[in-house]
C-alpha positions as semicolon CSV with decimal commas, in nm:
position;residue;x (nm);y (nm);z (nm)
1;X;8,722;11,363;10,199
2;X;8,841;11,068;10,077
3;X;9,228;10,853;10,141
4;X;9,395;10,747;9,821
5;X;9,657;10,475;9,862
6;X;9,985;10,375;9,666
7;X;10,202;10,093;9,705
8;X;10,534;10,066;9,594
9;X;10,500;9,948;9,233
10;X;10,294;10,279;9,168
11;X;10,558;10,508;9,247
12;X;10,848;10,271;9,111
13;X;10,979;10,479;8,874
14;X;11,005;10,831;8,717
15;X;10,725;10,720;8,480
16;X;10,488;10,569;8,738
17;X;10,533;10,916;9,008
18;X;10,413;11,148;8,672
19;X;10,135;10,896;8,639
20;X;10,034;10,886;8,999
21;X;10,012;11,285;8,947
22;X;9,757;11,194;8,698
23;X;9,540;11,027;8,876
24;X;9,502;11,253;9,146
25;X;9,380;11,544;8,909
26;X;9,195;11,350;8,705
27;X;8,995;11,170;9,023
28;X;8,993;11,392;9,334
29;X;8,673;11,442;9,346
30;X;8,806;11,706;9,629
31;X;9,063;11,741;9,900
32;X;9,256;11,396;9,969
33;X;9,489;11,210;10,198
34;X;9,724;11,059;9,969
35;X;9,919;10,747;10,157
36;X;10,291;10,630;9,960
37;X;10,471;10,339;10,036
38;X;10,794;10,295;9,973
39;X;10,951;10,290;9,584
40;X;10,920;9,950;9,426
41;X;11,144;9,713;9,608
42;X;11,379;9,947;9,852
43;X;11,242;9,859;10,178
44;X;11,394;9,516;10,078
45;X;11,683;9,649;9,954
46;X;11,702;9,818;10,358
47;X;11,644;9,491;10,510
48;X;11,901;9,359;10,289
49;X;12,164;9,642;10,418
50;X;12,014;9,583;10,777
51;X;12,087;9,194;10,781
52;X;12,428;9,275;10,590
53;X;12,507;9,458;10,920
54;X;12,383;9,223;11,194
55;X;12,626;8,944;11,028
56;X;12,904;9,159;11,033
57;X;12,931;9,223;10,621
58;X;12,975;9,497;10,461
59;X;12,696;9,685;10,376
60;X;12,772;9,995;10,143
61;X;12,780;9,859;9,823
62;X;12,401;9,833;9,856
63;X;12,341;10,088;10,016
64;X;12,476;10,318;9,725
65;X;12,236;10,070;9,521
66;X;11,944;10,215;9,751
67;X;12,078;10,575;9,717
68;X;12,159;10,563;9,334
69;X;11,775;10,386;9,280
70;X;11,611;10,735;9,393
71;X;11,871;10,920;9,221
72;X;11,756;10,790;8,925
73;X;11,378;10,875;8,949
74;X;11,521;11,211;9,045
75;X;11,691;11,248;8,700
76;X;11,371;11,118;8,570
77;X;11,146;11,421;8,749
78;X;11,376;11,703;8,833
79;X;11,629;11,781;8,568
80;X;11,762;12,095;8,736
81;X;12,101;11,949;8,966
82;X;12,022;12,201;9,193
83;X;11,664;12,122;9,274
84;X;11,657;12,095;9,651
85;X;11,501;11,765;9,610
86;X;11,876;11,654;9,583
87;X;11,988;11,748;9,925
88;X;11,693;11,660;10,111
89;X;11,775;11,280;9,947
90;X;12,185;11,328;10,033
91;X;12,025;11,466;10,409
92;X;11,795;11,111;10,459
93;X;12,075;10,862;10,336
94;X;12,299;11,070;10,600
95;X;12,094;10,990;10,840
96;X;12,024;10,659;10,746
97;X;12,429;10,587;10,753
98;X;12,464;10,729;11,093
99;X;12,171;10,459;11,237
100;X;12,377;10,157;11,063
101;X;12,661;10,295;11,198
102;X;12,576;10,310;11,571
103;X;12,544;10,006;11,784
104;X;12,163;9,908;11,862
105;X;12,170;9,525;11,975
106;X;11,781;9,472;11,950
107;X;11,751;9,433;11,597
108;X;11,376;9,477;11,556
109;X;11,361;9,847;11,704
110;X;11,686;9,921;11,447
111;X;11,460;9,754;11,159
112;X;11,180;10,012;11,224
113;X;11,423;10,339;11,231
114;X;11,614;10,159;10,888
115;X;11,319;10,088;10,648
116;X;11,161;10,415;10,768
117;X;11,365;10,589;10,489
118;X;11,192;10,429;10,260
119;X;10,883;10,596;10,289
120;X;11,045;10,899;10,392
121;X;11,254;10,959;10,093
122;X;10,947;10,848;9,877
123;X;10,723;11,076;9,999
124;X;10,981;11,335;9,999
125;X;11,038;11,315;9,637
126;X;10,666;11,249;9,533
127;X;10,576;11,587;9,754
128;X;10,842;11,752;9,562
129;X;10,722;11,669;9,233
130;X;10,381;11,762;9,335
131;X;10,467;12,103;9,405
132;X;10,671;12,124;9,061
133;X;10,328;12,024;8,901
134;X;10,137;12,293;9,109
135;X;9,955;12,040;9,296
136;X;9,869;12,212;9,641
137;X;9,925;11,922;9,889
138;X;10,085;11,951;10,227
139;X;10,390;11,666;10,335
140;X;10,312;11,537;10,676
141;X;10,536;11,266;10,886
142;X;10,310;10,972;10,998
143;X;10,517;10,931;11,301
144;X;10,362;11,274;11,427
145;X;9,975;11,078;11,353
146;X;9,964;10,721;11,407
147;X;10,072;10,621;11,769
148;X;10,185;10,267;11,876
149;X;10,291;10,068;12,149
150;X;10,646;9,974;12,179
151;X;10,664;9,604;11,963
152;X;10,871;9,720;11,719
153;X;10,776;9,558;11,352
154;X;10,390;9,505;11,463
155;X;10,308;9,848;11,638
156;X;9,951;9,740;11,787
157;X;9,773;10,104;11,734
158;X;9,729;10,290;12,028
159;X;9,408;10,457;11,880
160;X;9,305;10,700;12,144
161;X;9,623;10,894;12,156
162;X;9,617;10,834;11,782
163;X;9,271;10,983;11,727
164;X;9,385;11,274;11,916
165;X;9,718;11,333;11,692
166;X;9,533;11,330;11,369
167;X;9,199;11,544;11,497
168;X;9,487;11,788;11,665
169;X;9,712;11,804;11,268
170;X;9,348;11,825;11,065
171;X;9,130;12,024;11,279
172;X;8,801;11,909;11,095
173;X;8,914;12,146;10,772
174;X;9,050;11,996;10,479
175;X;9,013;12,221;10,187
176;X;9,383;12,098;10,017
177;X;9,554;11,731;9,950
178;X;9,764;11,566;10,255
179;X;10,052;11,341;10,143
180;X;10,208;11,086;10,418
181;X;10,394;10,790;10,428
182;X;10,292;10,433;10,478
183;X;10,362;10,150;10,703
184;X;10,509;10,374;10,982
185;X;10,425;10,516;11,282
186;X;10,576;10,622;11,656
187;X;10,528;10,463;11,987
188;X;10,517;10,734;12,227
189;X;10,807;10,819;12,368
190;X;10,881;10,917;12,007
191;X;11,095;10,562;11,850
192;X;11,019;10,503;11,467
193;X;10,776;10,228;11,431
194;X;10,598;10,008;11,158
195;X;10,261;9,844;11,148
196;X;10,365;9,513;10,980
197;X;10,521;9,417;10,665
198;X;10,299;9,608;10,407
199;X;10,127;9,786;10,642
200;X;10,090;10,069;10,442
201;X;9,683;9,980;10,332
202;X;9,643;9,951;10,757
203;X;9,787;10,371;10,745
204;X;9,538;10,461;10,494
205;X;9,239;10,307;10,712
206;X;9,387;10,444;11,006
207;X;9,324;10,741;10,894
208;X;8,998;10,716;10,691
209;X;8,869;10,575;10,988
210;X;8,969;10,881;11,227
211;X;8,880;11,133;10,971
212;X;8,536;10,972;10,895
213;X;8,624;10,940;10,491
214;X;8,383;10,868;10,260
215;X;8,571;10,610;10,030
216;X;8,963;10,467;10,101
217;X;9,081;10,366;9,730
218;X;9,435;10,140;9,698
219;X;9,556;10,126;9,421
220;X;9,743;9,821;9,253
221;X;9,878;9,644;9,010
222;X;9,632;9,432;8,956
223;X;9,292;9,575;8,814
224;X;9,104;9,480;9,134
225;X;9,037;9,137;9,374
226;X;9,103;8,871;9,230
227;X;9,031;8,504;9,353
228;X;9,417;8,427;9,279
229;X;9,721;8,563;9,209
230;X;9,756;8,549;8,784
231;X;10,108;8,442;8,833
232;X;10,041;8,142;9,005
233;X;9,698;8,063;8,850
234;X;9,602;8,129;8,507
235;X;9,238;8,128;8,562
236;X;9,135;8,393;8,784
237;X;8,811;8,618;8,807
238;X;8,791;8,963;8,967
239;X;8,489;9,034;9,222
240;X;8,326;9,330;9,101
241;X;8,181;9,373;9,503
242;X;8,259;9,142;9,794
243;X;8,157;9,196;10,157
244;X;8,372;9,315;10,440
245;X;8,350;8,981;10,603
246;X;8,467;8,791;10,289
247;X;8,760;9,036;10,228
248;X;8,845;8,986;10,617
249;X;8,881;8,602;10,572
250;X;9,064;8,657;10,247
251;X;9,290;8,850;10,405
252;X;9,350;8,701;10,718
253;X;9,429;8,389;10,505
254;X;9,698;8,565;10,289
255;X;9,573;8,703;10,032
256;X;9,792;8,993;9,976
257;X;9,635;9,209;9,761
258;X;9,478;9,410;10,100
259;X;9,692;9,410;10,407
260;X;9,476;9,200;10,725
261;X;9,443;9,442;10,953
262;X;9,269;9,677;10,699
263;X;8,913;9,562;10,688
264;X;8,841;9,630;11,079
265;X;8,837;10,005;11,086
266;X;8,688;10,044;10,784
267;X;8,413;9,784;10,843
268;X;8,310;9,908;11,203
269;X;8,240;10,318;11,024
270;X;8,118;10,105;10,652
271;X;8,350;10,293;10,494
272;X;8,415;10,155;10,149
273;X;8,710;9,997;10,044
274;X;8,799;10,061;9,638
275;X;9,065;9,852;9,493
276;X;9,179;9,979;9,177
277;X;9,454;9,949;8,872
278;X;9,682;10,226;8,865
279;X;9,767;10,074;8,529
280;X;9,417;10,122;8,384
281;X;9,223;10,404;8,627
282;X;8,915;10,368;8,460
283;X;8,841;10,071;8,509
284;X;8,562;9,968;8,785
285;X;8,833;9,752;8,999
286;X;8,659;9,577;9,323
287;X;8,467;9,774;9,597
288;X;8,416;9,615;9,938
289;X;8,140;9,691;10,142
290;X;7,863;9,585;10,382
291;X;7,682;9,373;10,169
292;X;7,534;9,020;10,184
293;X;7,648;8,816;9,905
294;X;7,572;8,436;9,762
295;X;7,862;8,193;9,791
296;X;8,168;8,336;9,564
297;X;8,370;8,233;9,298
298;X;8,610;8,031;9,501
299;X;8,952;8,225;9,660
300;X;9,258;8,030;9,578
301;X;9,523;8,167;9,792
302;X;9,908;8,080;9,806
303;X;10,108;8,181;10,119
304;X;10,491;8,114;10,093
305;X;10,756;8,083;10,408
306;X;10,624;7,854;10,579
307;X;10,728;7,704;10,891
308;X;10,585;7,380;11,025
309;X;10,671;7,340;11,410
310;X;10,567;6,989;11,591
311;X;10,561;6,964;11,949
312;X;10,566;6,608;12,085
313;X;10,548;6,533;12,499
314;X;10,814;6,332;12,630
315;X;10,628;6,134;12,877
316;X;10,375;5,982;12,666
317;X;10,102;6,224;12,849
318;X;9,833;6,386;12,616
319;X;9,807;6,716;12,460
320;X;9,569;6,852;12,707
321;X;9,452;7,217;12,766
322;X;9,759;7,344;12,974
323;X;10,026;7,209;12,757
324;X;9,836;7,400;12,463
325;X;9,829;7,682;12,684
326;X;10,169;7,686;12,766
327;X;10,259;7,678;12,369
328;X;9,992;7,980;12,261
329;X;10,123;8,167;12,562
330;X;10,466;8,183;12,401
331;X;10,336;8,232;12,049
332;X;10,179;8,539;12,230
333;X;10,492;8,669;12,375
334;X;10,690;8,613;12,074
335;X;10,420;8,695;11,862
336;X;10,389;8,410;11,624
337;X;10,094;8,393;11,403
338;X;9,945;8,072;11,394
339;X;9,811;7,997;11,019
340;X;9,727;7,623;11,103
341;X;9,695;7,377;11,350
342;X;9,627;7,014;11,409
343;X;9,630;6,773;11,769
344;X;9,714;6,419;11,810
345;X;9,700;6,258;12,131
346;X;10,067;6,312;12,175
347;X;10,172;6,596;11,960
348;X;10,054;6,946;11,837
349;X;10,183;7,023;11,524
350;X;10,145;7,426;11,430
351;X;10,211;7,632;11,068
352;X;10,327;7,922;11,094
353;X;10,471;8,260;10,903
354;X;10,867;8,197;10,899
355;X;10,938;8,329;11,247
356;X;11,325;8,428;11,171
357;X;11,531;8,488;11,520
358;X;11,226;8,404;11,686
359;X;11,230;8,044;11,664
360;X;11,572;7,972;11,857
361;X;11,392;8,166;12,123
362;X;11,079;7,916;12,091
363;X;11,229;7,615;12,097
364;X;11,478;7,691;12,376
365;X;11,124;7,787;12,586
366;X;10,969;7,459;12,488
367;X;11,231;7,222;12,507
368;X;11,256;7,112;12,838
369;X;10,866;6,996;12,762
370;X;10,845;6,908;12,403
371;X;11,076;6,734;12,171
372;X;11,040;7,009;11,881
373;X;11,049;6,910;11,512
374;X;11,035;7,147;11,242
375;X;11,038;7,208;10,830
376;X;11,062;7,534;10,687
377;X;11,058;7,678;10,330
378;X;10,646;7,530;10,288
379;X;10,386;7,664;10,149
380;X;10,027;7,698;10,268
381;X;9,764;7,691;10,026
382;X;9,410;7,793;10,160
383;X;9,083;7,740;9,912
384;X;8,781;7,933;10,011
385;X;8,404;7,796;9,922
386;X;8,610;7,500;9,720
387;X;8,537;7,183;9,540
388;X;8,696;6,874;9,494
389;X;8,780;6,899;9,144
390;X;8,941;7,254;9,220
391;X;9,144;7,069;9,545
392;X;9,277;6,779;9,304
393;X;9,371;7,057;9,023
394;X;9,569;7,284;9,293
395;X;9,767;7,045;9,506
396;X;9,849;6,813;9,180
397;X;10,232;6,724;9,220
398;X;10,243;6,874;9,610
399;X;10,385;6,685;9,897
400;X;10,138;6,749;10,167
401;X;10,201;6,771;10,489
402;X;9,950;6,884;10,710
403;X;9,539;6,902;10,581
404;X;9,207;7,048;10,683
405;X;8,926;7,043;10,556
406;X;8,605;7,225;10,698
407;X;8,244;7,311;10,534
408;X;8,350;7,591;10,330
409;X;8,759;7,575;10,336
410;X;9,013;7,420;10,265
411;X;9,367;7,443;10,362
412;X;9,711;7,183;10,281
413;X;10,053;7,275;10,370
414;X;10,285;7,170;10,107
415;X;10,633;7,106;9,939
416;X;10,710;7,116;9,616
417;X;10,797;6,760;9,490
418;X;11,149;6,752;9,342
């Protein structure tokens, strides 16, 4: 058995669902779990309607955009009016309305029951099609197979009730295709969760991992790993094979080709990862496995929205072990990813991923302690196994702010110069 993955920009359109089809009968080498995001940009269009709410605006113009988008691929697929794919879509945006419309003060536990309809309406209408097509494949809700705690927007897997779920649903027999959404789970008591923004490459090893696949294959855009993204750098290479442990550093810089918490559950069973172009199937695209490797191309990797957050004692006293242990504490509770960090006798100045609401929360924490400086809207650039010719070329007209440097990577937070 092996897990198939699609993002959004595979199932984006009419076009790209019939093509999507295609690839599963032309290679399924047997019975599949077949993951689906959501449909090209919607789950921002939801945290657009979402946000529209929590500031008091109106909200429905978009979220007929949202509803007319699927319509569309609808028309696209299903000519007949009457197809019930129709009313199962009319059913979901209900149901959708009736969440916006009830008061729910902690906004991250409304996020994860909002952008849930994104996957669920995708997968509803990709399941549909599939049957149209004769395709035998069975629609199951993720929220009855991955389990989670209760942080709402970063579910932390609880993987012994979740093991249990998806053994219970399979049984050990799979002799058809399994479609499921992405990204989403339940804690439970039952309340929609997600695993993290694009979280929907952590599903499909999720469940390669508890089913023991033989191969987890996403499929992208982009005809496999490459050491940059094209649009920002024109030069880029693809790695035919790279090892678990270079795609884990990759990753957990911000590359975004493969979600971070991916690599883990597949490494631990060396089950291999296949990254792929939906665009051009046959095509090798990038397979990461347990391999040893000499030094790589080097990874050029852009990471936008960032915050840089500087906390300076007010006493003239040093940065010593339990003031940095009072800041990670609250990074913990709040969780705050660290990206960066860098200590001066006085001050400890942290990058960060832009941490929205939570920052008002941070500061107020802190302040009594620290005087608390910050820039946001900065971009991290990371450059794996790098040289200094490469470092000059991609930081040329950058402000930098913060820089590292250590034997194999290289890191500078920057603004653009105006």
């Amino acid at each position: 058995m092996n897990v198939f993955k699609f993002g959004g920009a595979s199932v984006c359109n009419a076009d790209a669902v019939c093509n999507l089809v295609k690839i599963i009968e032309r290679y399924a080498a047997g019975p599949l779990v077949i993951v689906v995001s959501a449909m090209g940009k919607s789950t921002n269009q939801l945290e657009e309607i979402l946000n529209l709410k929590f500031s008091n605006n109106p909200y429905q113009d978009q979220l007929t955009v949202f509803h007319d988008y699927h319509i569309n691929i609808c028309n696209g697929l299903f000519p007949q009016r009457d197809h019930i794919v129709y009313e199962k879509i009319e059913s979901a945006i209900g149901a959708l309305e009736n969440l916006l419309e009830k008061p729910e003060p902690d906004y991250d536990k409304l996020y994860d029951q909002v952008v849930s309809s994104g996957e669920l309406i995708s997968t509803a209408i990709v399941h549909s099609y599939f049957t149209d097509m004769g395709v035998k494949c069975e629609l199951l809700d993720a929220r009855d197979l991955i389990v989670t705690d209760s942080t709402y927007r970063e579910g932390k897997v609880r993987w012994d009730l979740t093991r249990k779920a998806i053994n219970h649903r399979f049984g050990g027999k799979l002799n058809h295709h399994h479609l499921t959404q992405g990204f989403i789970a339940a804690d439970e008591y039952g309340n929609s969760t997600t695993l993290g923004r694009e979280g929907s490459d952590f599903t499909a090893a999720i469940l390669a991992s508890c089913l023991d696949a033989e191969s987890v294959t996403i499929w992208k855009d982009v005809p496999g790993v490459l050491n940059a993204d094209p649009h920002r750098w024109k030069r880029t290479v693809k790695y035919p094979v790279i090892s678990y442990g270079e795609a884990a550093e990759m990753t957990y810089y911000g590359a975004s080709v493969i979600h971070p918490k991916t690599i883990r559950p597949l490494a631990v069973k060396k089950i291999p990862l296949i990254v792929k172009s939906f665009k051009e199937p046959s095509a090798e695209g990038t397979r990461i496995i347990d391999i040893q490797h000499d030094a790589l191309e080097p990874t050029i990797i852009f990471k936008s929205d960032q915050c840089l957050i500087s906390f300076q004692v007010q006493d003239f006293s040093f940065i010593n072990e339990s003031k940095l242990s009072m800041i990670f504490h609250l990074f913990e509770e709040f969780n705050i990813r660290v990206n960066m960090m860098q200590s001066s006798a006085i001050s400890f100045s942290v990058c960060v991923d832009n941490p929205d609401n939570k920052m008002k929360n941070l500061i107020n924490s802190l302040s009594a302690e620290f005087d608390i400086f910050y820039n946001d809207g900065l971009e991290l650039i990371t450059i794996k196994n790098y040289h200094k010719r490469l470092i000059k070329d991609v930081v040329k007209d950058k402000e930098i702010l913060l820089e590292q440097r250590t034997r194999k990577n290289y890191q500078a937070l920057v603004a653009s110069k105006s």
